[in-house]
N, C-alpha and C positions, 0 to 999 in steps of 0.2 A: 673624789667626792661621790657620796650616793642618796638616791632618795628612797627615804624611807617612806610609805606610803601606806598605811591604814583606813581599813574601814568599821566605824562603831552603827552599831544601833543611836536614831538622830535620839533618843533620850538619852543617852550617855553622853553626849556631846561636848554639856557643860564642863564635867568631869573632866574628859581628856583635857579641855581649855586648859583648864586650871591646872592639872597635873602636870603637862607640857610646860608653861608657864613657869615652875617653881625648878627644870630642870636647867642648870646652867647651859650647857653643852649643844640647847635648842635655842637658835639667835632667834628665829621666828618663823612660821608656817602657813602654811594656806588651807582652808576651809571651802569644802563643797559638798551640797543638798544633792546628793545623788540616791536612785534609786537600785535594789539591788535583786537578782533572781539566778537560784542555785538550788538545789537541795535543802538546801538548809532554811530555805526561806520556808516551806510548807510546814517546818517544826518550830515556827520563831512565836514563840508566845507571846511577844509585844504585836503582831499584827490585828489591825482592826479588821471586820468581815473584807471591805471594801479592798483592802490589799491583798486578802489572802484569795478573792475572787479575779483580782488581775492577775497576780503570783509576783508581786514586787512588795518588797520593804523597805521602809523610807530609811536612807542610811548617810552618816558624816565621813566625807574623804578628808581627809587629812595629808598633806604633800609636806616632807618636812627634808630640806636639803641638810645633810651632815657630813665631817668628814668622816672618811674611810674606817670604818671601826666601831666609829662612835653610835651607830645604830642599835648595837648589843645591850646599849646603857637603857636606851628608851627601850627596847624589847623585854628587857629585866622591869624595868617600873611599871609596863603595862599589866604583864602577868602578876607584878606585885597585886597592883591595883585590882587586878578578877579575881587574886586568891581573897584579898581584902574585902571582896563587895562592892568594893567601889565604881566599877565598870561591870559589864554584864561578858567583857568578849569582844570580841572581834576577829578580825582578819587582817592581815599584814602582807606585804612585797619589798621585799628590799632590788632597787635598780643601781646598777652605774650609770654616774653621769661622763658621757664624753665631753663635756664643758658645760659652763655656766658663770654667770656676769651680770652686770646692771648695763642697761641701757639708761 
């Protein structure tokens, strides 16, 4: 198993929902209001004064467990999605899981 783990700009948000949503292959994921600070942040055109004077931009994590492989499918729809307009971008990490399970 690996988790695939993304971060969007929080106004893209809705978008990923949805798009994730309509892919079979994602049983279901987790959502988090995180804040973000890189490089990239001082050129992010969605920043208000108030962020770009802290040097953070508000950003959605996305934790999404899938099997081995199946990462590639969601990584191909993303980029669909930023050639489309429909998302602006983001950032991505693919990890191995050494286990996982329901309590």
């Amino acid at each position: 198993m690996r988790c695939l783990t993304v971060l969007v700009h929080t106004d893209d948000a809705h978008e990923l929902v949805r798009m994730l949503g309509r892919l079979p292959i994602v049983n279901g994921f987790t959502l988090m209001q995180v804040e973000g600070h890189g490089t990239e942040v001082e050129k992010d055109a969605f920043m208000a004064s108030l962020d770009r004077a802290l040097g953070t931009s508000p950003r959605t994590r996305v934790d999404i467990v899938l099997a081995d492989g199946a990462e590639s499918e969601v990584i191909e729809s993303l980029n669909s999605a930023k050639t489309k307009g429909v998302i602006r971008g983001g950032y991505y990490w693919v990890a191995e899981l050494a286990k996982e399970g329901r309590i």
